[in-house]
C-alpha positions in Angstrom: 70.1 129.4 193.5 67.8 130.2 190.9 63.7 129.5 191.0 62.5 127.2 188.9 60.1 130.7 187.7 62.6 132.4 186.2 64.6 129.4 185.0 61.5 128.6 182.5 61.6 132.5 181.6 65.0 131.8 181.1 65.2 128.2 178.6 61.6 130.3 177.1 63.7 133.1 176.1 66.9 131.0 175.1 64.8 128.8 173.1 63.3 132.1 171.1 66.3 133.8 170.4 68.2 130.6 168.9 65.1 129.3 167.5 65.0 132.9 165.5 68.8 132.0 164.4 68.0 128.8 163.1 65.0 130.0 161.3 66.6 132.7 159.7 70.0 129.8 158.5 66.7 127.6 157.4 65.4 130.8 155.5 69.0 131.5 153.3 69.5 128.0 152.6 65.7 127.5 151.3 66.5 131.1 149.2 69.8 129.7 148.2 69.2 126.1 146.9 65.5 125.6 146.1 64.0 126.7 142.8 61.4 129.4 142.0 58.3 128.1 143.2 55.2 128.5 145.1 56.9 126.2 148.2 59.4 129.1 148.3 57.7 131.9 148.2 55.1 130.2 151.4 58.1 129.2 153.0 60.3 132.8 152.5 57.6 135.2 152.9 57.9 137.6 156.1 55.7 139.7 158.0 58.6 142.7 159.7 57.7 144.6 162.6 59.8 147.1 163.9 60.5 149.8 166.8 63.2 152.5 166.9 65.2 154.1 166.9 65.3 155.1 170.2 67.2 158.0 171.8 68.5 158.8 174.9 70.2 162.2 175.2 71.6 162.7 179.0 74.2 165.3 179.7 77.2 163.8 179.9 76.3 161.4 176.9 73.8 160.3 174.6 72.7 157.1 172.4 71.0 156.1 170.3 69.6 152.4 170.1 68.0 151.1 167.3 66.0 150.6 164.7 65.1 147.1 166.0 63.4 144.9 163.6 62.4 140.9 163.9 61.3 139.9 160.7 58.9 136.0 161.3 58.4 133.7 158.6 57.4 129.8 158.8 60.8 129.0 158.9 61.5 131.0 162.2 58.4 129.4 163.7 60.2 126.1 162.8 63.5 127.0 164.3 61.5 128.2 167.6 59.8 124.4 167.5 63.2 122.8 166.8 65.3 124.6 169.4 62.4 124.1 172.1 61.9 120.4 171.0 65.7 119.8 171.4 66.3 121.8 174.8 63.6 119.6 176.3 65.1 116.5 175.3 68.3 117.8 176.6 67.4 119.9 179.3 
């Protein structure tokens, strides 16, 4: 059985990752089908962050994971509001 602690770590997480898909459809359609404007630019602008690569080098084998970059707009925050608004309702 799992606690009711990690459950919410779990539906937080869930609703983050998807919420970061949606966001990111949101984004290409608003690139794809709205016009040059200043509504576009607000809503496509990104602030990146990223962390890698990272190595591991052991003797049998080694890997290498990474660079791993999350790139936020306002249209991934309103995928992580969506998702979150709709697994409450249904969860």
């Amino acid at each position: 059985m799992i606690g009711p602690r990690r459950r919410n770590t779990a539906r937080l997480l869930v609703a983050i990752i998807g919420g970061l898909f949606v966001g990111a459809l949101l984004t290409v359609l608003v690139t794809n089908f709205l016009p040059d404007s200043a509504t576009r630019s607000v809503l496509t602008t990104a602030v990146s962050a990223s962390l890698g690569p990272l190595g591991l080098d052991l003797v049998a084998f080694g890997f290498v994971i990474g660079p791993l970059t999350i790139n936020l707009n306002a249209l991934s925050i309103v995928g992580v509001l969506l998702v979150a608004l709709v697994m409450r309702s249904w969860l």
